[in-house]
N, C-alpha and C positions, 0 to 999 in steps of 0.2 A: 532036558530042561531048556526051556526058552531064554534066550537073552533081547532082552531090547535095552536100547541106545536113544538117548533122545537126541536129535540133531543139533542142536544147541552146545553138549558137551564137547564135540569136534570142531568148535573155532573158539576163538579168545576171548578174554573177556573185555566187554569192547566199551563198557565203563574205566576199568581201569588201563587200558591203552590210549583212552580219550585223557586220561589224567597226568598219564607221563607224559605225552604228546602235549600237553599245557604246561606245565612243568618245564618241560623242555625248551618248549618255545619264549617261555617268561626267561628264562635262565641265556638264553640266545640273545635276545634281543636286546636285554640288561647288560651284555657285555658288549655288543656292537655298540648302544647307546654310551656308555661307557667307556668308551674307546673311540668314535669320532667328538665327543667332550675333551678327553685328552687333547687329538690332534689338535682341536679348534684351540684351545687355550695355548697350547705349544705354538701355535701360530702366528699369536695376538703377543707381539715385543714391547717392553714398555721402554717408550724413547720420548725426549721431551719435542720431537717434531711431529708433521700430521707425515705419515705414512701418503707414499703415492696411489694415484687411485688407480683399481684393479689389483691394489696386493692387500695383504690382510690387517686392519686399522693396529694403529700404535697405541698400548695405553698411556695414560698419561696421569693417574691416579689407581689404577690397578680393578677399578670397578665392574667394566665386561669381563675381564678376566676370572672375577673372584662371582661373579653372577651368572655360569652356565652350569644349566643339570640339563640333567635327561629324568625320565618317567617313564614308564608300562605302562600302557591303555588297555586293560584284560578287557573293554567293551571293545573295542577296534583291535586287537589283538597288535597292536606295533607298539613304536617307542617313538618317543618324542625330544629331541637334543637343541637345548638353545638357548641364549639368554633370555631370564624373566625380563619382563617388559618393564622399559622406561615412564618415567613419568611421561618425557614429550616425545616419545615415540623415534630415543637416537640409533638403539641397536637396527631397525628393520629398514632405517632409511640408511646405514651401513651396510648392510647386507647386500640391499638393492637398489641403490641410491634413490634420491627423494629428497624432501623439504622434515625440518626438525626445527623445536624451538631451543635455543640455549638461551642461556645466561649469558653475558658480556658484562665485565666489571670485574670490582677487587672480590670482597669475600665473598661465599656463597651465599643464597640468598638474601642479600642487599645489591645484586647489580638488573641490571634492567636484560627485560627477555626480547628475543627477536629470531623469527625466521629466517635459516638458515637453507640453503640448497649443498647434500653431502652427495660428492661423485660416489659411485660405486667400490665401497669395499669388502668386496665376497670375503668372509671367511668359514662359515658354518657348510657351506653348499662345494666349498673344497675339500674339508676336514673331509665328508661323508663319501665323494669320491675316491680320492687318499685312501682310505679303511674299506669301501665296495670288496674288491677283491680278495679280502680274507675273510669277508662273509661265508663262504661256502665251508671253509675249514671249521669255523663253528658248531655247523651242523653235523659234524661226521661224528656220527658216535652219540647224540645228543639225546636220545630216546632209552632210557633203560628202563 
């Protein structure tokens, strides 16, 4: 009696290894993203003075602090960690130093706004640093 084998039946099924391999990788990246958020917010002290530039901004209302997430891009396959965007764009000119508009005066909105120039205070592009090297431990085992 003949047997035949189709060649097919001797490798995997490579649908569902494409799906744990996504799976995985969502589940990876959500914890890394997840964990340089931590660090960044652990970073970010809330003191009533401005923080020196080159170390990581002081808050002073608790607002950057209480406004970083991270996100999964399953079209770009990464993650994304940061704070959502200001109105006058103060977190990125924090990040990288740059020009910002604030407010000046007593209560919020009733004081007059004005250009601002904020030295460099890295904290987001340290956080991810900091956390780099426990990226690999992630992945061990990450595949079932």
């Amino acid at each position: 009696m003949p047997v035949t084998l189709k060649i097919t039946e001797c490798f995997f099924d490579s649908d569902k290894v494409q799906r744990a391999v996504d799976r995985a990788t969502r589940r990876v990246l959500s914890k890394a993203g997840a964990y340089i958020r931590t660090r960044a917010k652990s970073s970010i002290r809330k003191r009533k003075k401005v923080s020196p530039a080159g170390k990581p901004p002081h808050s002073h209302r608790g607002d950057l602090r209480r406004l970083i997430y991270f996100a999964y891009d399953p079209a770009m396959r990464s993650v994304i960690v940061g704070p959502v965007r200001f109105k006058h764009g103060g977190a990125a000119a924090l990040e990288h130093g740059g020009q910002a508009v604030i407010e000046a005066g007593g209560r919020r909105g009733t004081g007059r706004r004005r250009r601002v120039y904020i030295r460099r205070r890295p904290f987001m592009g340290p956080a991810m640093e900091k956390e780099l090297p426990n990226f690999p431990q992630l992945w061990h085992n990450s595949v079932r």
